[in-house]
C-alpha positions in Angstrom: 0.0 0.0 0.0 1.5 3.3 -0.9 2.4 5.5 2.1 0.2 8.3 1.5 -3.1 5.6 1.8 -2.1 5.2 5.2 -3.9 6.5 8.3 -1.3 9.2 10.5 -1.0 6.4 13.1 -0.4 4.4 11.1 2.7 6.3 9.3 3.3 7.2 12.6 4.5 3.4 13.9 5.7 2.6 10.2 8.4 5.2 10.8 9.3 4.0 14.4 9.8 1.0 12.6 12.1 2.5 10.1 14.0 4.0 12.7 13.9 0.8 14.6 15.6 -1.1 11.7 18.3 1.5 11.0 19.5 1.6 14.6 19.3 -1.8 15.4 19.7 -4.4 12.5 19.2 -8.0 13.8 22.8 -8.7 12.7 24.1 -5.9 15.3 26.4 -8.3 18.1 26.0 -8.1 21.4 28.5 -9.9 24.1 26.1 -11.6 26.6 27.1 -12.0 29.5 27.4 -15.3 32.6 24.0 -15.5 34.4 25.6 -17.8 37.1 28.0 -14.7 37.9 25.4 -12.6 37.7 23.4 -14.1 40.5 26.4 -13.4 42.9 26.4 -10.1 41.9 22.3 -9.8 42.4 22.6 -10.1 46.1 22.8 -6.1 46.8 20.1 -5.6 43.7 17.5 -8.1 45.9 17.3 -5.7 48.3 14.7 -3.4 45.9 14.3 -5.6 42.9 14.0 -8.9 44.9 15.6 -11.7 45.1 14.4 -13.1 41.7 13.8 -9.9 40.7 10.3 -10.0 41.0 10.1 -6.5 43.5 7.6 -6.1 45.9 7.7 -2.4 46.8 5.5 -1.2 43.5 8.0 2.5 43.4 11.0 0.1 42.8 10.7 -1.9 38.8 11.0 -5.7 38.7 13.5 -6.8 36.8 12.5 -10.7 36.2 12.5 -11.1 32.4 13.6 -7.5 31.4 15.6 -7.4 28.2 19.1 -8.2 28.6 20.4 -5.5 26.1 18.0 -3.0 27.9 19.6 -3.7 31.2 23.6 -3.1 30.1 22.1 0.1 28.3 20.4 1.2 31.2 22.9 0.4 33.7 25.7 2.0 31.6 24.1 4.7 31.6 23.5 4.9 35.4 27.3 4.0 35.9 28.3 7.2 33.8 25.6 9.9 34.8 24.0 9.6 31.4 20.7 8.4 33.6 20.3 10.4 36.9 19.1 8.4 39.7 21.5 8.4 43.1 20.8 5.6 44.3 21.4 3.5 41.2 24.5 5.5 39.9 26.1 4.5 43.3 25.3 1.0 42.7 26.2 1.0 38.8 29.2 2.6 40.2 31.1 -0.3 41.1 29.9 -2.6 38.5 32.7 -3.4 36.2 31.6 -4.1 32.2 31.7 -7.8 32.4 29.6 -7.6 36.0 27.1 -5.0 33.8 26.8 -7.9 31.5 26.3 -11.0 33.8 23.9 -9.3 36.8 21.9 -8.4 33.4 22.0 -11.9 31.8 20.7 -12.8 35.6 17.6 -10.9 35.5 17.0 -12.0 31.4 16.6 -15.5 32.6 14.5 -15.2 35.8 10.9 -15.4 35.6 8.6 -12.5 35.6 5.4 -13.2 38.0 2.2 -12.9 36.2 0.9 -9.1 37.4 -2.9 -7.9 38.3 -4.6 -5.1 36.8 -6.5 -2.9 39.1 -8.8 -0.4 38.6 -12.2 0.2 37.6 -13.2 -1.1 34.3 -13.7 2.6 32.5 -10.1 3.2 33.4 -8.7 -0.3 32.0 -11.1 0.0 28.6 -8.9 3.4 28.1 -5.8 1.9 29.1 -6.4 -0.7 26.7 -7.1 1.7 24.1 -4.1 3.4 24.3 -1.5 0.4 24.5 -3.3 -1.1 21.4 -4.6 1.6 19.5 -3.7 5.0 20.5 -5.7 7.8 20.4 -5.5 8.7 16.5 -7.2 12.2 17.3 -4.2 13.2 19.0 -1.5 11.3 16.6 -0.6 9.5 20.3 0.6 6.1 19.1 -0.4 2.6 20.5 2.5 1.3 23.0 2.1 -2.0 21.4 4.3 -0.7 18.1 7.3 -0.8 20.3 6.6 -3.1 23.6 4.8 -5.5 21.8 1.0 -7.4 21.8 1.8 -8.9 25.4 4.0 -6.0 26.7 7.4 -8.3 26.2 9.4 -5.2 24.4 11.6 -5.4 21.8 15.5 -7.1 22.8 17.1 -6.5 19.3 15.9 -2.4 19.2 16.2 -2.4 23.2 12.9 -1.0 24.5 11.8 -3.3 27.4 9.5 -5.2 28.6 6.1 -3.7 30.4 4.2 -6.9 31.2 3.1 -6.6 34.6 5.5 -4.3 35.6 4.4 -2.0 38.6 1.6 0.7 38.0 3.1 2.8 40.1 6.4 2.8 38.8 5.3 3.1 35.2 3.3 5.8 36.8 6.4 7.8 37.5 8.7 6.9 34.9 6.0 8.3 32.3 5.2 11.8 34.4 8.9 12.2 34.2 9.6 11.2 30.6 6.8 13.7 30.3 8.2 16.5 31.8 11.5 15.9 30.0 13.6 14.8 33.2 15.7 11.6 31.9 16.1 13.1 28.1 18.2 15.9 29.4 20.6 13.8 31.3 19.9 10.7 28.6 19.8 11.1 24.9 19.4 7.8 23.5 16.7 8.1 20.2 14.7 6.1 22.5 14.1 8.3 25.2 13.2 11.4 23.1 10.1 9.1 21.5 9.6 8.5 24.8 9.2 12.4 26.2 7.4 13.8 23.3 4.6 10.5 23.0 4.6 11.3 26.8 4.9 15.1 26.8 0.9 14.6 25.2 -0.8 12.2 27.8 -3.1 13.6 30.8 -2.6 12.0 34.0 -5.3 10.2 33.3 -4.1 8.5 30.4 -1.1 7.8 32.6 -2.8 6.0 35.1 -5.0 4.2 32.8 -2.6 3.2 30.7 0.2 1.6 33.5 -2.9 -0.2 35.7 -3.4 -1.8 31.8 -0.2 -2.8 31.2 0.6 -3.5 34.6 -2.0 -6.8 33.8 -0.4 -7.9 30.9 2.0 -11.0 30.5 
């Protein structure tokens, strides 16, 4: 179908898409890391991420399942002040490369537990909405052209996985992708999608859309 027949959402996730493929090709090599080292190293994560890294404290993300190339960005990123968070630059801190890559090969192969959407049901049909569809008045795109039908993410392009994460984490991560917080300290592509999809959402689009995903697996 020529370009022009399509809806704006739907050029809308055929150029995330495009963009997708350019910056990660599926041939793009990645070292993985030792999961067996990495679970020596998870002792000091367990504290907020748990012990499997299923967390129990909803402000803190679970980790269980989480993309492995997501995590080494992520904690890179914490190690060098790209990503401003104290409490995880101090940890990243003393990670080595090879322990970034083995604490997150860990967490990759640890189980997610299945997560419980709450909520009434007006605010999960609108949650729903936005995940699969969008809201093509507003060009706001569906989540599921980059984190995928069940909320798994995408490993090659890095954007991770959703699925029954916490509400209230999501919660915060989107208000401060929304007010522009991590792009200013962390200028991965990503991240600016990220703030301006964001930077259009009410609160209540928020909420609806993290107590949605937050059910997904």
């Amino acid at each position: 179908m020529a370009w022009f027949l399509l809806s704006p959402m739907s050029q809308f996730c055929a150029r995330v898409l495009f963009a997708l493929a350019i910056l990660f090709p599926a041939s793009a090599t990645f070292a993985a890391g030792d999961p067996a080292a990495g679970q020596a190293l998870s002792a000091t994560c367990g504290a907020c991420h748990g012990v499997d890294g299923n967390s129990i404290n909803p402000e803190w993300p679970s980790l269980a399942g989480q993309g492995e190339r997501y995590m080494v960005t992520a904690l890179r990123q914490f190690k060098s002040g790209e990503r401003g968070n104290v409490l995880m630059s101090s940890q990243a801190a003393l990670l080595s490369e090879q322990d970034i890559l083995d604490v997150s090969a860990y967490y990759a192969n640890q189980t997610p537990k299945i997560g419980t959407a709450q909520g009434s049901e007006k605010m999960l049909e609108l949650g729903q909405l936005i995940y699969r569809g969008g809201i093509l008045s507003r060009n706001l795109p569906a989540c599921i052209a980059c984190h995928g039908p069940s909320g798994s993410g995408n490993a090659p392009a890095a954007f991770p996985r959703l699925a029954g994460q916490h509400a209230t984490y999501l919660i915060t991560q989107l208000k401060i992708f929304r007010e522009g917080y991590r792009p200013h300290k962390d200028h991965t592509r990503q991240n600016s999608m990220m703030n301006s999809i964001a930077s259009d959402m009410t609160d209540a689009e928020i909420e609806a859309v993290s107590y949605y995903i937050s059910g997904l697996y």
